[in-house]
C-alpha positions as CSV (number, residue, x, y, z in Angstrom):
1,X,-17.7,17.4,-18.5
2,X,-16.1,20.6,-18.0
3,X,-13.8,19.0,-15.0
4,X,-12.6,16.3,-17.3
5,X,-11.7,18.6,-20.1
6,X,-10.1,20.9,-17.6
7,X,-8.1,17.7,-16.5
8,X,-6.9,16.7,-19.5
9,X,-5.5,20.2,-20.3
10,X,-3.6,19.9,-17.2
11,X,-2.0,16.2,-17.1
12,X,0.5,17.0,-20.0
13,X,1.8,20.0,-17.4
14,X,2.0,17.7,-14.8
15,X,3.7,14.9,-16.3
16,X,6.1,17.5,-17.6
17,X,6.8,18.6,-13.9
18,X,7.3,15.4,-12.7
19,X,9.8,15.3,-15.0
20,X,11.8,18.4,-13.9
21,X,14.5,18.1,-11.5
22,X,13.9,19.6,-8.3
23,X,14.6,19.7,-4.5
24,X,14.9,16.5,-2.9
25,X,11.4,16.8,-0.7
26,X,13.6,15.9,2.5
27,X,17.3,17.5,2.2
28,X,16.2,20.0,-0.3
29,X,19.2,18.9,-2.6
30,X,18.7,20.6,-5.9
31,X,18.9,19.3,-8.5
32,X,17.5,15.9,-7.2
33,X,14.7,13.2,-7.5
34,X,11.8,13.5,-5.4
35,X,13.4,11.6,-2.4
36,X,17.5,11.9,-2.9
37,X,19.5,9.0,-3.1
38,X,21.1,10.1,0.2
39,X,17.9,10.1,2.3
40,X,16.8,6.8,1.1
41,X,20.1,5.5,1.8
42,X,19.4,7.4,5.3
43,X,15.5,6.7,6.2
44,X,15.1,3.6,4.5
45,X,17.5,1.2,6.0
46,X,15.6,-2.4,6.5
47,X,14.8,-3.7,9.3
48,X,14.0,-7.4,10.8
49,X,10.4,-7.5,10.8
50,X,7.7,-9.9,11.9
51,X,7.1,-12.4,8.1
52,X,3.8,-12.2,9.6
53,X,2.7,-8.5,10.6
54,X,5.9,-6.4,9.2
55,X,6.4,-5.5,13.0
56,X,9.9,-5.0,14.0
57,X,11.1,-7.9,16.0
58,X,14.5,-8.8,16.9
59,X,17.0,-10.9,14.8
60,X,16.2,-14.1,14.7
61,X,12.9,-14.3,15.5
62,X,10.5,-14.5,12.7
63,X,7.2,-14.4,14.2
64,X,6.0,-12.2,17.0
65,X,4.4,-13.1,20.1
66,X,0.8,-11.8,18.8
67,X,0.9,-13.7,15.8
68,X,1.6,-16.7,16.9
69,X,-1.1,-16.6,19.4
70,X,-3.5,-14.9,16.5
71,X,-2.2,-15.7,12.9
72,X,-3.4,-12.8,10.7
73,X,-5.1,-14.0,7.6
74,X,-2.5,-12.5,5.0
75,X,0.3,-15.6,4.2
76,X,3.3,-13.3,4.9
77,X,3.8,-9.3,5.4
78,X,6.3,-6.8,3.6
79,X,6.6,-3.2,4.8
80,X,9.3,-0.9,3.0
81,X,9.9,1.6,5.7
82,X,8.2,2.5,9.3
83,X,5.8,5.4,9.9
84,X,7.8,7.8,11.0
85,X,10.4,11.1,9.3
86,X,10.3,11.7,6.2
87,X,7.7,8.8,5.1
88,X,4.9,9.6,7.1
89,X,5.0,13.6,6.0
90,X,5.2,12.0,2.2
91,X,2.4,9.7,2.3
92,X,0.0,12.2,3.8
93,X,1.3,14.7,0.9
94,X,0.8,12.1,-1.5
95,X,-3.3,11.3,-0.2
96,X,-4.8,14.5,1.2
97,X,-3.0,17.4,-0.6
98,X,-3.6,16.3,-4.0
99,X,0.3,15.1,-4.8
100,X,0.2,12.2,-7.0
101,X,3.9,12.8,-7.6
102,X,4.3,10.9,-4.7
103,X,3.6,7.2,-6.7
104,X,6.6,6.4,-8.1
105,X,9.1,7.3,-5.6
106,X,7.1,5.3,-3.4
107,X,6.8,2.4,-5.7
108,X,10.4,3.1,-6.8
109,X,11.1,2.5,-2.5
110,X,9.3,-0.5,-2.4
111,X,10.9,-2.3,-5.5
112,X,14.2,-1.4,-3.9
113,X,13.3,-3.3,-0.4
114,X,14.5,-6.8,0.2
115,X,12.3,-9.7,-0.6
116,X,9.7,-7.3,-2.1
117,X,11.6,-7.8,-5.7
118,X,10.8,-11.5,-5.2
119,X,7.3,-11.5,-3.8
120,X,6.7,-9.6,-6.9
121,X,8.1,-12.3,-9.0
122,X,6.1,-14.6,-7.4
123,X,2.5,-12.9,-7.5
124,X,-0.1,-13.9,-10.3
125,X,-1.9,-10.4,-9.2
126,X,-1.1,-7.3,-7.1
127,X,-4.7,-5.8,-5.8
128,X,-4.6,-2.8,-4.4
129,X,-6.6,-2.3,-1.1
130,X,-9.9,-0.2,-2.7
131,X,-11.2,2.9,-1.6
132,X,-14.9,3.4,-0.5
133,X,-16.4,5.7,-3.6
134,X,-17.1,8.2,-1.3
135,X,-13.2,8.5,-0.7
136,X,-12.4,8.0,-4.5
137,X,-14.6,11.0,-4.9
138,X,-13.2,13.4,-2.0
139,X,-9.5,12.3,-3.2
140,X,-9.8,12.1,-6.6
141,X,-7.8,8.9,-6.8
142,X,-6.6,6.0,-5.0
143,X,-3.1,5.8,-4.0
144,X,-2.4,2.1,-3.7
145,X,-3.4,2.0,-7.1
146,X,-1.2,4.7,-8.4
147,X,1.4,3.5,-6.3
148,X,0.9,-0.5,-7.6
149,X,0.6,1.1,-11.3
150,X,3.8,2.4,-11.0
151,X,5.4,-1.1,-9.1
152,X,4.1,-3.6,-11.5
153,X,1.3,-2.1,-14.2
154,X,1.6,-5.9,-15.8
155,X,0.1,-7.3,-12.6
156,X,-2.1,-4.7,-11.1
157,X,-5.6,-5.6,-10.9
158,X,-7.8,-2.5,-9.7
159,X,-10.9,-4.9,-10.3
160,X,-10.7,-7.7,-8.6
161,X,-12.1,-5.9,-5.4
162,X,-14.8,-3.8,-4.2
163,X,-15.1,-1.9,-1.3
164,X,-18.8,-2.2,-0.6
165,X,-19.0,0.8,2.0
166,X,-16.9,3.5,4.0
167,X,-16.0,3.0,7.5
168,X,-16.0,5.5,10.1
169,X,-12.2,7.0,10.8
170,X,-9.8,4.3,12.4
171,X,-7.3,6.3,14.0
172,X,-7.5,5.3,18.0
173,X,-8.9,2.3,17.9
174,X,-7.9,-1.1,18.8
175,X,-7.5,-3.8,16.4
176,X,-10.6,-5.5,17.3
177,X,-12.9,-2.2,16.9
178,X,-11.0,-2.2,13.4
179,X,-12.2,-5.3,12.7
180,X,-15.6,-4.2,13.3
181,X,-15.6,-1.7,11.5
182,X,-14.4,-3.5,8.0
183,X,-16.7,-6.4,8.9
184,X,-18.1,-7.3,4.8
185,X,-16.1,-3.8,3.6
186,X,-14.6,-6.0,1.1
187,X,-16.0,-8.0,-1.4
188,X,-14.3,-10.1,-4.9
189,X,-15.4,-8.6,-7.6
190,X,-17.9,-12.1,-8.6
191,X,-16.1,-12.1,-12.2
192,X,-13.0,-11.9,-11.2
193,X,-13.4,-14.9,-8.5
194,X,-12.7,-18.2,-11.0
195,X,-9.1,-16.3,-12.2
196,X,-8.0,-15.8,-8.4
197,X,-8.9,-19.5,-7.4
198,X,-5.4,-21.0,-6.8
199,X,-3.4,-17.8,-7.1
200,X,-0.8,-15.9,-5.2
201,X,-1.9,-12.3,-4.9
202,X,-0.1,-9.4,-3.3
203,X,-2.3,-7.3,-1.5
204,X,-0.9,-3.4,-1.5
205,X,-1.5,-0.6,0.7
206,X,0.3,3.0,1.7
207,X,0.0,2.6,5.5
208,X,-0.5,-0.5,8.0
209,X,-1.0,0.2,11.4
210,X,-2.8,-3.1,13.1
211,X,-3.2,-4.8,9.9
212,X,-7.1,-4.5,10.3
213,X,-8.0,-4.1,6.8
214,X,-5.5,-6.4,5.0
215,X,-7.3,-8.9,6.7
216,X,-10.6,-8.1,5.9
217,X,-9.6,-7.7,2.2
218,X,-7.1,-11.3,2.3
219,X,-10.6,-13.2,4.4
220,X,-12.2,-11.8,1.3
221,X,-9.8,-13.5,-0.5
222,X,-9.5,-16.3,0.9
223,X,-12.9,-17.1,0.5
224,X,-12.6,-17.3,-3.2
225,X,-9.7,-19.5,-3.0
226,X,-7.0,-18.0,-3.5
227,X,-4.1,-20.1,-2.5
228,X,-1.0,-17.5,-0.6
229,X,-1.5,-14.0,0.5
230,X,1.4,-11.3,0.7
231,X,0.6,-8.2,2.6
232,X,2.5,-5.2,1.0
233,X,3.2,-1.6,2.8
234,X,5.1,1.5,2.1
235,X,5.3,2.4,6.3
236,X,4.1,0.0,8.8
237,X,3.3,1.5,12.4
238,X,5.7,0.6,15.3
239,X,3.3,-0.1,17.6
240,X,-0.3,-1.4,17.7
């Protein structure tokens, strides 16, 4: 009780911040938005990626070599930026020191990437990929929700998917032992199921790196029935 009061007292303050000009978190412009429009211009040029993965590939080729032989089970695959200077320093900011400021300039980036705009215009839903409660707990909130609140709050459905359990940390393992791991980590909420049958949903994360758990969450669903799958990331990995 006394932690919710406490948080209420402080959200008008930082709301208020967030709406203070300050140094651009890269350049350290002042006065600036969070990311300048000079460094986006700089770190956020697009790139030809895989319609599949979001891998970089080279022009004109639209698949890559591992998804032809394996077709992931996401439809198509948008990533904003890679994972690399200033993006990947932001996005752990954002999710393990407590900087929920980071939402909308992330959402703002993604909006502003080709052929995102349109995907959006296209989706019935935008689900963000759901944290384990444990991990709601630890962070306090979930960042592809905050960052798909900010994108599109008319389409964001934060209940259309559960994440039944936590899975051990990820980082060094192949895409197979990722698969593992999220084997049933995902489920469709059951009254959410008849409104997804025949839908295009966006699924929305911060970070893909072998596109292990956007595929447990699209075979979740897939299995409902829902009818196209669109992968979104702010930074895709550049290798697997």
């Amino acid at each position: 009780m006394l932690f919710r009061r406490l948080s209420g007292l402080l959200r008008p303050i930082t709301q208020l911040a967030q709406r203070v000009p300050s140094q651009c978190a890269v350049c350290h412009a002042w006065p600036a938005q969070r990311v300048c429009n000079a460094c986006v211009a700089r770190f956020a040029q697009p790139s030809h990626r895989c319609t599949r993965c979001a891998l970089v590939v080279p022009g004109g080729v639209p698949i890559c070599g591992a998804c032809l032989k394996e077709p992931p089970a996401i439809d198509t695959c948008l990533a904003a930026v890679p994972y690399a200077y200033p993006w990947a320093q932001a996005i752990k900011a954002f999710k393990f020191h407590n900087d929920p400021g980071w939402a909308k300039p992330l959402a703002t980036l993604l909006r502003s990437t080709p052929w995102i705009e349109p995907a959006l215009e296209a989706a019935d839903w935008v689900i963000p990929i759901p944290l384990s409660d444990h991990r709601l707990k630890e962070r306090g909130f979930n960042q592809a929700a905050l960052i798909a609140q900010k994108l599109t709050p008319t389409k964001t459905n934060t209940q259309a998917m559960l994440r039944l359990h936590d899975t051990p940390a990820q980082s060094g393992l192949t895409r197979a032992q990722r698969l593992r791991n999220l084997r049933n980590a995902f489920m469709v909420e059951p009254r959410c199921a008849a409104a997804l049958q025949g839908r295009h949903v966006i699924l929305l994360d911060d970070v893909m790196t072998t596109g292990a758990t956007l595929d447990a969450a699209a075979s979740a669903l897939r299995a409902c029935g829902v009818a196209h799958i669109t992968g979104v990331v702010v930074a895709r990995t550049e290798r697997e």
